[in-house]
C-alpha positions as semicolon CSV with decimal commas, in nm:
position;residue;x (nm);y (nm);z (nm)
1;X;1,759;-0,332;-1,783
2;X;1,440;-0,194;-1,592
3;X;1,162;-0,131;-1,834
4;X;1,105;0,196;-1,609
5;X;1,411;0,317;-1,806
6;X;1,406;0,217;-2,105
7;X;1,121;0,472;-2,119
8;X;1,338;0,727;-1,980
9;X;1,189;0,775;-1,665
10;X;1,359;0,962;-1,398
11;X;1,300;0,926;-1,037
12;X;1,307;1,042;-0,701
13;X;1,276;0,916;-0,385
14;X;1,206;1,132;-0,052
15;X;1,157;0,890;0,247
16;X;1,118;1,167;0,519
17;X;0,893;1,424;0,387
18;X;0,860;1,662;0,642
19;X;0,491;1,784;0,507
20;X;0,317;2,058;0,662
21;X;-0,017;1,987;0,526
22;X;-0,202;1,676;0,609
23;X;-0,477;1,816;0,369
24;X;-0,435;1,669;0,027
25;X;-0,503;1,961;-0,177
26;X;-0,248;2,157;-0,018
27;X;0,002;1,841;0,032
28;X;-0,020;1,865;-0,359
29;X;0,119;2,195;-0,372
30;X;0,424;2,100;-0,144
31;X;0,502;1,799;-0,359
32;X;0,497;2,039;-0,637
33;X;0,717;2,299;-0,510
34;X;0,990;2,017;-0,358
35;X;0,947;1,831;-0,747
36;X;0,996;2,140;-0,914
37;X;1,308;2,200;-0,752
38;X;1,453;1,842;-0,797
39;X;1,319;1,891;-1,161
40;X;1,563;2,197;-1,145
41;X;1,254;2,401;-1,332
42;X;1,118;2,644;-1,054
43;X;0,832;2,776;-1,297
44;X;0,666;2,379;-1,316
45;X;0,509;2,397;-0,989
46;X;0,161;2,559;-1,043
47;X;0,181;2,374;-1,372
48;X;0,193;2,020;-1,155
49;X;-0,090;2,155;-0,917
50;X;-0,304;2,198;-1,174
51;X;-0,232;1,857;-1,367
52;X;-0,259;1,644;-1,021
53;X;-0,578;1,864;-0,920
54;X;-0,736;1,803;-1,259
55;X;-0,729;1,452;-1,211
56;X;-0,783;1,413;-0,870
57;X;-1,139;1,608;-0,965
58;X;-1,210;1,293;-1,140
59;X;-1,165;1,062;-0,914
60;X;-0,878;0,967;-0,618
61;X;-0,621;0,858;-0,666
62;X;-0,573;0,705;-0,303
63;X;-0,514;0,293;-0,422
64;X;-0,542;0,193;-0,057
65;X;-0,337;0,013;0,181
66;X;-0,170;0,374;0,270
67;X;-0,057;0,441;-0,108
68;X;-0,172;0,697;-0,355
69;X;-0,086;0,723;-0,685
70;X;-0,153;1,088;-0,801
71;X;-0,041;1,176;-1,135
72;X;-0,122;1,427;-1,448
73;X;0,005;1,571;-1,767
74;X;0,210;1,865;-1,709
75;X;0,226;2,145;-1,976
76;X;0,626;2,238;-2,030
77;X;0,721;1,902;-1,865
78;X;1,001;1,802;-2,141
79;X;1,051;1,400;-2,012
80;X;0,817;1,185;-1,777
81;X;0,914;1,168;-1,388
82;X;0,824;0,903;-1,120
83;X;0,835;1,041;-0,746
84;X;0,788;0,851;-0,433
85;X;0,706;0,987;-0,116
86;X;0,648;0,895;0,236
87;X;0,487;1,125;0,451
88;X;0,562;1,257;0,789
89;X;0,229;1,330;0,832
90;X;-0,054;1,075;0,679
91;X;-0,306;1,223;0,505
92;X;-0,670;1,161;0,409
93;X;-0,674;1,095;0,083
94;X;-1,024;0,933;0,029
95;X;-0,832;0,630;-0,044
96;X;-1,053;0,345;-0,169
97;X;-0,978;0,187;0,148
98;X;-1,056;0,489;0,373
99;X;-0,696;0,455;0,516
100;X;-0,511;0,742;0,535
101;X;-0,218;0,790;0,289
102;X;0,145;0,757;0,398
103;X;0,306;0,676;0,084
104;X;0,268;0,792;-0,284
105;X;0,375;0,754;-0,617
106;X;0,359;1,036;-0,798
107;X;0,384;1,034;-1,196
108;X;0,420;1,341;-1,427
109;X;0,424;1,310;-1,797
110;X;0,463;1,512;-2,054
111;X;0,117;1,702;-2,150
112;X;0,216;1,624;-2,531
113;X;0,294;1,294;-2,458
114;X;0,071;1,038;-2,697
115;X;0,267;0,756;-2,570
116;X;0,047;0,681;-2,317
117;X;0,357;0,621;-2,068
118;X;0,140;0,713;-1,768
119;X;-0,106;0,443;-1,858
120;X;0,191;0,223;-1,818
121;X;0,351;0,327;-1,519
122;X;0,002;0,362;-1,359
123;X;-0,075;-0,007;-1,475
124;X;0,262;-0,174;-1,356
125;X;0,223;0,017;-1,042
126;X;-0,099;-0,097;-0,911
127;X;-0,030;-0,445;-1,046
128;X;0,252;-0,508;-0,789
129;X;0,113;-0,307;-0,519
130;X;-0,155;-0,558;-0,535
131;X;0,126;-0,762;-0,388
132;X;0,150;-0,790;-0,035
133;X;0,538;-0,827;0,002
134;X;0,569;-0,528;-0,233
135;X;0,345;-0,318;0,013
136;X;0,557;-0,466;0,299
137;X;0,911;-0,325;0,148
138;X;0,712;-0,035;0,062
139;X;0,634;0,021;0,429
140;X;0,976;-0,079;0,577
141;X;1,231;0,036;0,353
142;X;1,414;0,324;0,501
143;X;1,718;0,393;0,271
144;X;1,650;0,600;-0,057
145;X;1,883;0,358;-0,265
146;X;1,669;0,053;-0,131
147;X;1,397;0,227;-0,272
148;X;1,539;0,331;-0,561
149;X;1,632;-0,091;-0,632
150;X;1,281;-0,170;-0,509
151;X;1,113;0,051;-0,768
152;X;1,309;-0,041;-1,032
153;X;1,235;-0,463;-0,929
154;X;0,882;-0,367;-0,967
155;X;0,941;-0,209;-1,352
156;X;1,181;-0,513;-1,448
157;X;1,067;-0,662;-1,731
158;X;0,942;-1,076;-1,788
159;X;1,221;-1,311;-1,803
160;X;1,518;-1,086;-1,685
């Protein structure tokens, strides 16, 4: 079983999103308002604008090669979520790469959380997408159940 839930992470996957924005700040408040109503919990919006903005204040989250990885703790977030998103439109997300951003991982845990799960997710994350055939699929995969499997490859654990 994937390590990614074991920890009782749930995902989603949105392979066409149709943003407006191609300004991150407000791209963050669309990937709120579409989360929040996956999340079925219309009232966790401004509460995952302000988590993602928080930390984007301290530095970017833009990993490079077209990938971001924004993320926060969300107060009255009852269980940790793992989004991923590719754009429509790319965005400039003052990657460390200067690229613009076309795909993201967004992670939302908890704000009570001392588990430390983001640190985790964050960690296995940028560890494979070090990997060049990882950024590949990531690029090419067009079917939100092939993403699904891919995301859940890159959380399998040692020796399974």
């Amino acid at each position: 079983m994937s390590e990614l839930y074991e920890m009782g992470v749930e995902t989603f996957v949105n392979l066409n999103f149709e943003n407006s924005s191609t300004e991150k700040v407000n791209l963050i408040k669309e990937i709120a308002q579409d989360l929040s109503k996956k999340m079925k919990v219309q009232d966790l919006a401004d509460s995952i604008i302000t988590a993602v903005n928080e930390r984007e204040r301290l530095s970017t989250t833009g990993f490079g090669n077209g990938i971001a990885i924004p993320h926060g703790k969300v107060n009255g977030l009852k269980e940790p979520y793992l989004a991923f998103y590719n754009f429509a439109n790319p965005i400039d997300w003052e990657a460390l790469d200067d690229e613009k951003v076309v795909n993201a991982f967004v992670i939302l845990v908890p704000d009570n959380d001392s588990s430390d799960i983001h640190l985790r997710l964050i960690s296995t994350l940028a560890y494979n997408l070090m990997d060049e055939t990882y950024q590949t699929k990531i690029s090419t995969i067009r079917n939100e159940d092939e993403m699904k499997q891919l995301i859940k490859e890159m959380f399998k654990k040692e020796g399974e």
